[in-house]
C-alpha positions as CSV (number, residue, x, y, z in Angstrom):
1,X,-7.2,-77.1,-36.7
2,X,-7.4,-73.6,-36.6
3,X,-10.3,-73.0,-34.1
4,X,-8.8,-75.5,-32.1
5,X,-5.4,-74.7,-32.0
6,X,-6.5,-70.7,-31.3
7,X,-9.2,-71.9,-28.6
8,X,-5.2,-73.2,-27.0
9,X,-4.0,-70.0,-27.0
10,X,-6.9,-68.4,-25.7
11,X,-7.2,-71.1,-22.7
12,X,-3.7,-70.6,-21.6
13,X,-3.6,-66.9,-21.8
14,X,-6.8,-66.8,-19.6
15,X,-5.0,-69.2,-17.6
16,X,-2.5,-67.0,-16.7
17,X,-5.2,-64.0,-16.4
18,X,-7.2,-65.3,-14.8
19,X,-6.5,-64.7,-11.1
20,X,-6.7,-60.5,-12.5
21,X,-9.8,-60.9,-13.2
22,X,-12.3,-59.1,-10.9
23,X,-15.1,-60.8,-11.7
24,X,-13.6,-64.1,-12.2
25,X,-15.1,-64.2,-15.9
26,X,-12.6,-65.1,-18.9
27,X,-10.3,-61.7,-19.9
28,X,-9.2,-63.5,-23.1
29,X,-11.8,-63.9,-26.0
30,X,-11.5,-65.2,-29.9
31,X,-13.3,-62.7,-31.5
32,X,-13.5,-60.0,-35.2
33,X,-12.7,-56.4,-34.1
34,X,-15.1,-55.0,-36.2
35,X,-19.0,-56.0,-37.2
36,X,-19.4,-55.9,-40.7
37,X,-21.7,-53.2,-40.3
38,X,-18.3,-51.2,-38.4
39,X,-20.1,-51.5,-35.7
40,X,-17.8,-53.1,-32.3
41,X,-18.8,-56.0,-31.1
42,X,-20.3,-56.3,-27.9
43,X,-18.2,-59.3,-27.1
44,X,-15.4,-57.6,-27.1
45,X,-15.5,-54.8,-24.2
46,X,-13.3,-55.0,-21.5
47,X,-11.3,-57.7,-23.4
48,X,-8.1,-58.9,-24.4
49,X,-9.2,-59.9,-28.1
50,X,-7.3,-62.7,-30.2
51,X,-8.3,-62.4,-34.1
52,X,-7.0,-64.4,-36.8
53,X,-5.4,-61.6,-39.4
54,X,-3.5,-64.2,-41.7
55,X,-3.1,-68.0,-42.7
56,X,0.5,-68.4,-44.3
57,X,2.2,-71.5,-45.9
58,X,4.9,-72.4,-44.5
59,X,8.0,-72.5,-47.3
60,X,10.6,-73.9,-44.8
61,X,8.5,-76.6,-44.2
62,X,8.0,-80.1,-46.4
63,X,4.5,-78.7,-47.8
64,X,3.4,-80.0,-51.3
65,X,3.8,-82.4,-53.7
66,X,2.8,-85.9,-53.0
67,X,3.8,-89.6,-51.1
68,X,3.3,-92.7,-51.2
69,X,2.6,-95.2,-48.3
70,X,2.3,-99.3,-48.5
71,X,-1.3,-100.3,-48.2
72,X,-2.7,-103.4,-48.7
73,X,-1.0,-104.9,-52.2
74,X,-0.5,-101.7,-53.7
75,X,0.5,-97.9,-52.7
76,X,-1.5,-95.2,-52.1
77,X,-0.9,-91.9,-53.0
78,X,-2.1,-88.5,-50.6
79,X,-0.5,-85.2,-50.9
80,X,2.3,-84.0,-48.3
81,X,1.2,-82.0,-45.2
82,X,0.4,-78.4,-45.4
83,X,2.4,-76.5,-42.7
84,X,0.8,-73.0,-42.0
85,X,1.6,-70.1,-39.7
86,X,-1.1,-67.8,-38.4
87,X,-0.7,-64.4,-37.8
88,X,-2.7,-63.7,-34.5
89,X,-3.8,-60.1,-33.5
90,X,-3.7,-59.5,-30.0
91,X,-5.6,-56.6,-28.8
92,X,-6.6,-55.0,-25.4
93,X,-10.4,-53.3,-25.5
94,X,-10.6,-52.0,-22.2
95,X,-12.9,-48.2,-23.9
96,X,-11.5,-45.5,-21.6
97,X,-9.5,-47.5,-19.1
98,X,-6.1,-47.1,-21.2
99,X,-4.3,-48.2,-18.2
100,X,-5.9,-51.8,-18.2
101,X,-5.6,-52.4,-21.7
102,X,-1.7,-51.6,-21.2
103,X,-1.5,-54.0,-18.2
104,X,-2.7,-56.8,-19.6
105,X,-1.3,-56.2,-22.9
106,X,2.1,-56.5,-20.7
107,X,0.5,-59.7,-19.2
108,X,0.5,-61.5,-22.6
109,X,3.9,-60.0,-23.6
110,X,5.5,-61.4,-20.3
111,X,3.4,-64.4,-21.1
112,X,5.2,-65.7,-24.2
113,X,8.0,-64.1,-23.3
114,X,8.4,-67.1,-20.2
115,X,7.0,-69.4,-22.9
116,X,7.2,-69.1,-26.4
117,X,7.1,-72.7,-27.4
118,X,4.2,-75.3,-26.5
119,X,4.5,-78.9,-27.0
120,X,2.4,-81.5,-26.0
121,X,4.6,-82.1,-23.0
122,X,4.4,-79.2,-21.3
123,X,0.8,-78.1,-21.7
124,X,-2.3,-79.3,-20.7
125,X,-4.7,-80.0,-23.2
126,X,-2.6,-79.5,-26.5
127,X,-4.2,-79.5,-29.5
128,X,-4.3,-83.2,-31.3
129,X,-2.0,-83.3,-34.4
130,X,0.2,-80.9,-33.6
131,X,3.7,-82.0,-32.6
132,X,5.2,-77.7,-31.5
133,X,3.6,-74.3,-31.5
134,X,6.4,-71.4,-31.5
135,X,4.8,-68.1,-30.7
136,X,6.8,-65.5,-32.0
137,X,6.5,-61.2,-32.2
138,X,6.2,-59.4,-35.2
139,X,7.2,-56.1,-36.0
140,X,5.3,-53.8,-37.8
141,X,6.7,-50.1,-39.1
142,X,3.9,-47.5,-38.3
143,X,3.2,-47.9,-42.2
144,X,2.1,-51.4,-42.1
145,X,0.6,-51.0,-38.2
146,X,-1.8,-48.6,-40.2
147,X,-2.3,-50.8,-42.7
148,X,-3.5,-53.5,-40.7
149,X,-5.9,-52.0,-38.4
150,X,-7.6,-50.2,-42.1
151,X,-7.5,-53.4,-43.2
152,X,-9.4,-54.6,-40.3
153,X,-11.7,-52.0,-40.3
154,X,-11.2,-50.7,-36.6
155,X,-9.8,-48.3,-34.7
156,X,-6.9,-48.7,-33.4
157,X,-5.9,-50.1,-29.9
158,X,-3.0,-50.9,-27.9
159,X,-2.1,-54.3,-29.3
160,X,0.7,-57.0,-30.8
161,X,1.0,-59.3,-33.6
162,X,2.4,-62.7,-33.0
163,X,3.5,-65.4,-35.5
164,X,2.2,-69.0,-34.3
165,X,4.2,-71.3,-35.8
166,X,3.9,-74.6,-37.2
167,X,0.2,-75.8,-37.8
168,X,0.3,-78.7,-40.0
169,X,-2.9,-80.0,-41.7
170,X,-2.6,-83.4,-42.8
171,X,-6.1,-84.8,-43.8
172,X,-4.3,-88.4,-44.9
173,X,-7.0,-88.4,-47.7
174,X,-5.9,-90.7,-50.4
175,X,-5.8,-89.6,-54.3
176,X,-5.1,-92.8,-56.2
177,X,-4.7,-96.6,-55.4
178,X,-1.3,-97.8,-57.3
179,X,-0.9,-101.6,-57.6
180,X,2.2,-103.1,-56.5
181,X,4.3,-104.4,-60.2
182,X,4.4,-108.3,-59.7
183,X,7.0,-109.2,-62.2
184,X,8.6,-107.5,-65.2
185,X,9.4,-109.4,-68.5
186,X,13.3,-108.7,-69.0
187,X,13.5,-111.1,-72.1
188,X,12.2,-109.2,-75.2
């Protein structure tokens, strides 16, 4: 759910990027910011780069616990969906052309600005299972800005956080087989 719901975001940002493109390959990647050696990645250059920089729960949604569906003579019991919002880094890498990086940066910002909800209605090739995805901006103080990118191990470029909001993962995998009570004995 994840990969596939970033790979969205990715396709419809390059949708809209496309056409700036000067050598008609993809502007948008999926991509770390940093090797683990420190090293950039090569993938990178000349990029604007989504990376993944949390997975949060969801506390206004229904998440945990368990229910209970009719099957066959009994119930079966599965645990409630997990709904999850990512925290998605968007960065322009564009080395010493500063002025590219800020122009596309201002792409995706006027992006989401014109559409900051997706539903399976309005875009082509939603991802399966989800019903809404809400992108939203966060703001970061310069303390927690710095935080992050030391946290990500790189050095810093002209970027924005977004929250995407509402993944739910519901695997439907049963955890116990209740059978149904026939008849109880009232008279003892």
């Amino acid at each position: 759910m994840l990969d596939t719901t970033l790979a969205f975001i990715r396709d419809q940002l390059n949708g809209q990027l496309g056409s700036r493109s000067p050598g008609g390959e993809p502007y948008v990647v999926l991509a770390n910011l940093c090797n683990l050696d420190g090293t950039v990645p090569n993938v990178i250059e000349n990029k604007v780069v989504l990376s993944l920089v949390n997975v949060e729960r969801d506390a206004t949604g229904t998440s945990g616990g368990s229910r209970h569906s009719a099957q066959g003579s009994g119930f079966a019991q599965s645990q409630s969906p997990l709904n999850l919002n990512l925290y998605v880094l968007v960065s322009a890498s564009f080395g010493n052309n500063y002025e590219q990086a800020l122009k596309l940066l201002s792409a995706v910002l006027g992006y989401f600005q014109a559409r900051p909800v997706f539903t399976p209605q309005s875009a082509n090739a939603f991802p399966h299972g989800l019903a809404k995805l809400t992108l939203e901006i966060v703001n970061l103080d310069m303390q927690g800005l710095n935080n992050l990118w030391s946290g990500l191990g790189g050095k810093y470029l002209p970027s924005v956080l977004y929250k995407a909001r509402m993944l739910t993962v519901d695997e439907g995998w049963v955890t116990e087989q209740v059978g149904r009570i026939a008849a109880t004995d009232t008279a003892g």
